[in-house]
N, CA, C and O atoms as a GROMACS GRO file, in nm:
protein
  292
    1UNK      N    1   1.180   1.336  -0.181
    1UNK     CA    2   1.097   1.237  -0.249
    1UNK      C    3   1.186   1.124  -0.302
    1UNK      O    4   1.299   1.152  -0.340
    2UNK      N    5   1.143   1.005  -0.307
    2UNK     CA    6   1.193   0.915  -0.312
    2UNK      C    7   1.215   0.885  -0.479
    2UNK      O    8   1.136   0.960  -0.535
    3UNK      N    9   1.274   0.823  -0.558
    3UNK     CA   10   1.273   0.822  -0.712
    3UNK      C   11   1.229   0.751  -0.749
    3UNK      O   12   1.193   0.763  -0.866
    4UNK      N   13   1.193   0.598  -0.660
    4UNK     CA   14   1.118   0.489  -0.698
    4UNK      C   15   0.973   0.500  -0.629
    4UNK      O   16   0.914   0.398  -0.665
    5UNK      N   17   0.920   0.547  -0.577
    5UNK     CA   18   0.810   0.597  -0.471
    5UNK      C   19   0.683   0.541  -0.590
    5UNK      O   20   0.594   0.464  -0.555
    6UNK      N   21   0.696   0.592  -0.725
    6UNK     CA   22   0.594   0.568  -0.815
    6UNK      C   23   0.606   0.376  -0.846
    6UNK      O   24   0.514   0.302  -0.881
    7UNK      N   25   0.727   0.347  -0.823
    7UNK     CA   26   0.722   0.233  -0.902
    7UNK      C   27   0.651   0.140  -0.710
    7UNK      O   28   0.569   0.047  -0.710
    8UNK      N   29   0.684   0.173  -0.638
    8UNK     CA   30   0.673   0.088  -0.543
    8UNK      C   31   0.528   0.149  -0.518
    8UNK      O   32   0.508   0.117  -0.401
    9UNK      N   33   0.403   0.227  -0.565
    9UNK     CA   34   0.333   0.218  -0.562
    9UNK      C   35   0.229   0.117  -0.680
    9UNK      O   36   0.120   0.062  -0.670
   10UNK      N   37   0.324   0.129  -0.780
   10UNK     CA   38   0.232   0.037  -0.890
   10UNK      C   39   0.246  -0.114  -0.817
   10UNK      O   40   0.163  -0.200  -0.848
   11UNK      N   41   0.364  -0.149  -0.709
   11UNK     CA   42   0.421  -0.288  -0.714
   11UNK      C   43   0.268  -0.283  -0.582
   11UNK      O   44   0.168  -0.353  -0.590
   12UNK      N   45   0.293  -0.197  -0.490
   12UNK     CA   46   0.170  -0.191  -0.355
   12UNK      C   47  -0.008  -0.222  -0.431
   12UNK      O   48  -0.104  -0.273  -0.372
   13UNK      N   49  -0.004  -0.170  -0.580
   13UNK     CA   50  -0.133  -0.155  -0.595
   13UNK      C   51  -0.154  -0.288  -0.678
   13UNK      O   52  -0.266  -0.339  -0.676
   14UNK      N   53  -0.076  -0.334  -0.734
   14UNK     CA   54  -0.129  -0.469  -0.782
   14UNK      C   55  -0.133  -0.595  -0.722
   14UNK      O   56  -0.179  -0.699  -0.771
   15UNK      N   57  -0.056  -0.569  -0.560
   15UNK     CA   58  -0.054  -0.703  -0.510
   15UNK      C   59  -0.151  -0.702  -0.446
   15UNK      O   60  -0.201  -0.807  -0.405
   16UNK      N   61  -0.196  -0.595  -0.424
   16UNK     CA   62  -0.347  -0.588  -0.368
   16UNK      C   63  -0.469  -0.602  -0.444
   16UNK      O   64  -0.566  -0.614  -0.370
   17UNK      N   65  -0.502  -0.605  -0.592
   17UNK     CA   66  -0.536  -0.644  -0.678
   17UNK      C   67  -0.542  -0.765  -0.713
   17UNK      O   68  -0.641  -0.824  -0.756
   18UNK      N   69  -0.401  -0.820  -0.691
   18UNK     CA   70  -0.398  -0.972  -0.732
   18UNK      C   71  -0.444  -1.062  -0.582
   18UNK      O   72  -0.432  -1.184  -0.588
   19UNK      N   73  -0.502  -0.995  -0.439
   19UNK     CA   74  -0.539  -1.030  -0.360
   19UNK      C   75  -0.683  -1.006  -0.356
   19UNK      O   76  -0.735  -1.010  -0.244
   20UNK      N   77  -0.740  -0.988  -0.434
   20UNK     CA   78  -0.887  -0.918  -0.479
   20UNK      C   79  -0.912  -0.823  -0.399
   20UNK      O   80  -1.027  -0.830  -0.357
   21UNK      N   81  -0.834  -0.709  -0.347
   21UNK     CA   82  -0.881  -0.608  -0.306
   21UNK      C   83  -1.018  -0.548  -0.375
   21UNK      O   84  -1.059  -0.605  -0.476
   22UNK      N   85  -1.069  -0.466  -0.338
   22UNK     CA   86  -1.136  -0.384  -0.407
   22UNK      C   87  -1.174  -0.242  -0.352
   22UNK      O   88  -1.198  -0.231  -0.231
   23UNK      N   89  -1.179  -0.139  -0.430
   23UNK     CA   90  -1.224  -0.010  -0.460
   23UNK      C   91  -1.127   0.055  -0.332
   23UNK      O   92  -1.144   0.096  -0.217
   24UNK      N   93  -0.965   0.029  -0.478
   24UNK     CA   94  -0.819   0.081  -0.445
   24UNK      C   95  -0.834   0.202  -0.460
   24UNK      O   96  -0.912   0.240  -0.547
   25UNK      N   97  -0.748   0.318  -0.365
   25UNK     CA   98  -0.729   0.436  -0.409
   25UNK      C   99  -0.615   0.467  -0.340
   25UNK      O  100  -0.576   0.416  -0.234
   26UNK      N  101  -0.549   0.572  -0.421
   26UNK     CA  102  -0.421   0.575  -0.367
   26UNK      C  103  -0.415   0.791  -0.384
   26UNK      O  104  -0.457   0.840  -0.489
   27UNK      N  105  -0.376   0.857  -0.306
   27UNK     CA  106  -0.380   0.980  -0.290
   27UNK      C  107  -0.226   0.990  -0.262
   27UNK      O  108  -0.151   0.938  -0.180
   28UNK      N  109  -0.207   1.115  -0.402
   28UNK     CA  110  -0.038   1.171  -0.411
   28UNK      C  111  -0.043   1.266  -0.273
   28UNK      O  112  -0.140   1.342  -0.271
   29UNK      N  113   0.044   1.273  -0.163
   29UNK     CA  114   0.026   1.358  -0.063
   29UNK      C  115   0.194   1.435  -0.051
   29UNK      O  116   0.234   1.513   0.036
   30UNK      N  117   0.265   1.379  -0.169
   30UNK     CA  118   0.408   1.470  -0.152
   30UNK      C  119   0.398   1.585  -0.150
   30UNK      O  120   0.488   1.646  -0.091
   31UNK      N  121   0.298   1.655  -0.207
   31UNK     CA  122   0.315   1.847  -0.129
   31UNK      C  123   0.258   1.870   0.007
   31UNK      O  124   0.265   1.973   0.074
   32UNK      N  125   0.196   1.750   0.039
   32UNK     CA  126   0.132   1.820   0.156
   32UNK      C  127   0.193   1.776   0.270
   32UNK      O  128   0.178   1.833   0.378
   33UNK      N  129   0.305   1.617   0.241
   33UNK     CA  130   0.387   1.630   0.381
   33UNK      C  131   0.467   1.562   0.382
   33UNK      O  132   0.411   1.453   0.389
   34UNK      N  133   0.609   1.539   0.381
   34UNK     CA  134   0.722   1.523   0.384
   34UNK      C  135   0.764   1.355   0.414
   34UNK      O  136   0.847   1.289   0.352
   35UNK      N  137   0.675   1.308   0.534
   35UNK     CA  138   0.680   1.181   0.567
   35UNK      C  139   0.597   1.070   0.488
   35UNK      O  140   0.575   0.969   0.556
   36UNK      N  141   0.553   1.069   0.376
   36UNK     CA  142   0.492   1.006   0.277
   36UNK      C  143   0.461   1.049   0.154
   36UNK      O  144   0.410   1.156   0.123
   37UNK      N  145   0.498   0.951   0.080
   37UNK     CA  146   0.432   1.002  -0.065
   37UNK      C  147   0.282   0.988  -0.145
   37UNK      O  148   0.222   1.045  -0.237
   38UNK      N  149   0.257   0.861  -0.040
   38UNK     CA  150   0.095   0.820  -0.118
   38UNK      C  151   0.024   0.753  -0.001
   38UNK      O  152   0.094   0.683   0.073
   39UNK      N  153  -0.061   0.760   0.016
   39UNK     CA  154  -0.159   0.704   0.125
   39UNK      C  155  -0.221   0.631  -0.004
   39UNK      O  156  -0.230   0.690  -0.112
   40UNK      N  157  -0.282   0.443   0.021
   40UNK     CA  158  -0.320   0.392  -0.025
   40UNK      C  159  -0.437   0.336   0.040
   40UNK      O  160  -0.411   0.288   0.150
   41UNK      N  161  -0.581   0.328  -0.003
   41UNK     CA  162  -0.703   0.291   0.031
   41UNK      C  163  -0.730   0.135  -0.009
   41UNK      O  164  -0.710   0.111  -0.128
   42UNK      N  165  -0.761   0.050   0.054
   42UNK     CA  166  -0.831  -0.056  -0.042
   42UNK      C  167  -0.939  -0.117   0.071
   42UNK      O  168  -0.922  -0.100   0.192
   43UNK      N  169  -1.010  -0.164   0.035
   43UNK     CA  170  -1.113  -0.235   0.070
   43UNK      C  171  -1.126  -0.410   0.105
   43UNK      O  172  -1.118  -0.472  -0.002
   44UNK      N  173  -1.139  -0.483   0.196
   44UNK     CA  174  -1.160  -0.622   0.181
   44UNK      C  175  -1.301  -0.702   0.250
   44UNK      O  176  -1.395  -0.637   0.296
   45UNK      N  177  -1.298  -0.799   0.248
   45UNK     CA  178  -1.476  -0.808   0.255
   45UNK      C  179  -1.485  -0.869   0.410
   45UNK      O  180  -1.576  -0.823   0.479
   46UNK      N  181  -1.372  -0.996   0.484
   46UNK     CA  182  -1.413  -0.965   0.599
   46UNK      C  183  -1.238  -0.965   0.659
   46UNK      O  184  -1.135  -0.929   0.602
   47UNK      N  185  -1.259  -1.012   0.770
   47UNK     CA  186  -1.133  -0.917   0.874
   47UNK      C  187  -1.016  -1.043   0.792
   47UNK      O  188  -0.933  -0.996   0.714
   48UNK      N  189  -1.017  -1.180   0.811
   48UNK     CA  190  -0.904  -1.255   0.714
   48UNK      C  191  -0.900  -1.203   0.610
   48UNK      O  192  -0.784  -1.166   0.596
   49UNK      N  193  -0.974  -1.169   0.499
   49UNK     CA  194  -0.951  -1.081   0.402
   49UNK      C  195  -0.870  -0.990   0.408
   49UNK      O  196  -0.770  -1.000   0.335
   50UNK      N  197  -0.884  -0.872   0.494
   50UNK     CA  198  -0.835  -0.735   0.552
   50UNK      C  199  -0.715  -0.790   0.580
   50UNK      O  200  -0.622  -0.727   0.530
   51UNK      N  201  -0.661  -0.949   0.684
   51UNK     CA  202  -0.492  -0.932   0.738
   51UNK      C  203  -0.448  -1.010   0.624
   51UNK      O  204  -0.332  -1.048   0.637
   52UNK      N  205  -0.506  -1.048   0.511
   52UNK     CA  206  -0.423  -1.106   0.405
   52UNK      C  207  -0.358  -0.953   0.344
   52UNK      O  208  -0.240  -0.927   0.320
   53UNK      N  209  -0.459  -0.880   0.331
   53UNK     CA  210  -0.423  -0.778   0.237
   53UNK      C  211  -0.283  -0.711   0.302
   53UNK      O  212  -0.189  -0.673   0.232
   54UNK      N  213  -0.286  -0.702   0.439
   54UNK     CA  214  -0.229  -0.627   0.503
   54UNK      C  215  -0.098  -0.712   0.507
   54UNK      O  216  -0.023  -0.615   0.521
   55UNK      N  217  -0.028  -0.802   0.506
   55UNK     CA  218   0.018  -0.902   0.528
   55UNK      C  219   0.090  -0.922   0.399
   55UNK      O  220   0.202  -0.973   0.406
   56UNK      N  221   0.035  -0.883   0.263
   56UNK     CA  222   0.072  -0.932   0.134
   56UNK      C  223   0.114  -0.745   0.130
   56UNK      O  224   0.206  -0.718   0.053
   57UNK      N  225   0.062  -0.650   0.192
   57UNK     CA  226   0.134  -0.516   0.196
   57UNK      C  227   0.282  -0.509   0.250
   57UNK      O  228   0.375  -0.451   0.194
   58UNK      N  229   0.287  -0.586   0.384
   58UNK     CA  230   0.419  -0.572   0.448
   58UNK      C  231   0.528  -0.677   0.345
   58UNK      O  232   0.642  -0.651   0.304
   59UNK      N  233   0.432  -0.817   0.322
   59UNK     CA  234   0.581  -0.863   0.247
   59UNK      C  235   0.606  -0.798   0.150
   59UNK      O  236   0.721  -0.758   0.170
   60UNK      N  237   0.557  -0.745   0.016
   60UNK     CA  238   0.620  -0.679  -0.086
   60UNK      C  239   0.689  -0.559  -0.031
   60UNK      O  240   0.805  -0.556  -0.073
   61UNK      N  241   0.661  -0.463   0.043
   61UNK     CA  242   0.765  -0.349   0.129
   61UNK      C  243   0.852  -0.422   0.159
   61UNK      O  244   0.944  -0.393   0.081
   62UNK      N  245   0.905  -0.549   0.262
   62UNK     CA  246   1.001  -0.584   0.281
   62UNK      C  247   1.113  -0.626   0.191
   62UNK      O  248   1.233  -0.622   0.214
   63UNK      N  249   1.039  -0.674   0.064
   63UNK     CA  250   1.152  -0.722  -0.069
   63UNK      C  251   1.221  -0.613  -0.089
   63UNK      O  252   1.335  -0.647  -0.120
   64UNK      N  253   1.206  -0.460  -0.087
   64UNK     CA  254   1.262  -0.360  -0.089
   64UNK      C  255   1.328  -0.339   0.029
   64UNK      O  256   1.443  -0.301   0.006
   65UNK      N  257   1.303  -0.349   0.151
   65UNK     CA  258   1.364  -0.304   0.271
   65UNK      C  259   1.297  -0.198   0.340
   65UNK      O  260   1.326  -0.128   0.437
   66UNK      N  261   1.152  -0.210   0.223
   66UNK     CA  262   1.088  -0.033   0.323
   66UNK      C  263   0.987  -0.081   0.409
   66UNK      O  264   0.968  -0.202   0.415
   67UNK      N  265   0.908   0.008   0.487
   67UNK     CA  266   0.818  -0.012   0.568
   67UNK      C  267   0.695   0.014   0.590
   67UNK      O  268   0.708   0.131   0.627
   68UNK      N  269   0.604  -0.004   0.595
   68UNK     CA  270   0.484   0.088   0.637
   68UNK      C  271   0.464   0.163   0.712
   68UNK      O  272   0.481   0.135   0.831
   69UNK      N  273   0.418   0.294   0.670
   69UNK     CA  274   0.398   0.377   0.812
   69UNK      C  275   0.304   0.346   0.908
   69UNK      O  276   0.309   0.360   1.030
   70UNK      N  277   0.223   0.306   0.840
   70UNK     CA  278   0.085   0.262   0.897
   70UNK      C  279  -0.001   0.121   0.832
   70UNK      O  280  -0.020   0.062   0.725
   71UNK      N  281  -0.020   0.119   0.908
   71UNK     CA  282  -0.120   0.005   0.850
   71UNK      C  283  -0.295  -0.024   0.954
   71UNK      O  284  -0.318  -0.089   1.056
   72UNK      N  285  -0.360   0.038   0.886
   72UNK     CA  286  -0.508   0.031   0.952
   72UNK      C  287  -0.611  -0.140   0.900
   72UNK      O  288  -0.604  -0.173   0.781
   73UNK      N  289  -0.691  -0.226   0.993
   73UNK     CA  290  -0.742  -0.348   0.939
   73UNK      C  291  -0.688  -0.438   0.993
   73UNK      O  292  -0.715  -0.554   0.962
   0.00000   0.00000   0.00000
């Protein structure tokens, strides 16, 4: 597990917030599997919406150097 994993989820959940995401959820999955710590949910209203969000996901991962495993939208 990573030591910052919590903080780079508060940084994932507010930029999506400050992108008006809506009806965020984020699920702790470190016991259940090794290759992630949190699967994050959010919602956007149409598909430019959806690649902003997605888009404002990859740049804040990159200020760190990390990556997405996935990205669905």
């Amino acid at each position: 597990m990573k030591k910052n994993s919590s903080q780079m989820l508060e940084r994932i959940a507010t930029c999506l917030y400050n992108k008006k995401a809506t009806n965020l959820l984020a699920i702790d999955v470190r016991n259940i599997t090794q290759m992630m710590d949190f699967i994050i949910f959010a919602e956007g209203n149409v598909d430019r919406h959806l690649e902003a969000l997605a888009n404002e996901v990859k740049h804040t991962l990159s200020e760190t150097d990390e990556k997405p495993l996935y990205i669905e939208g």
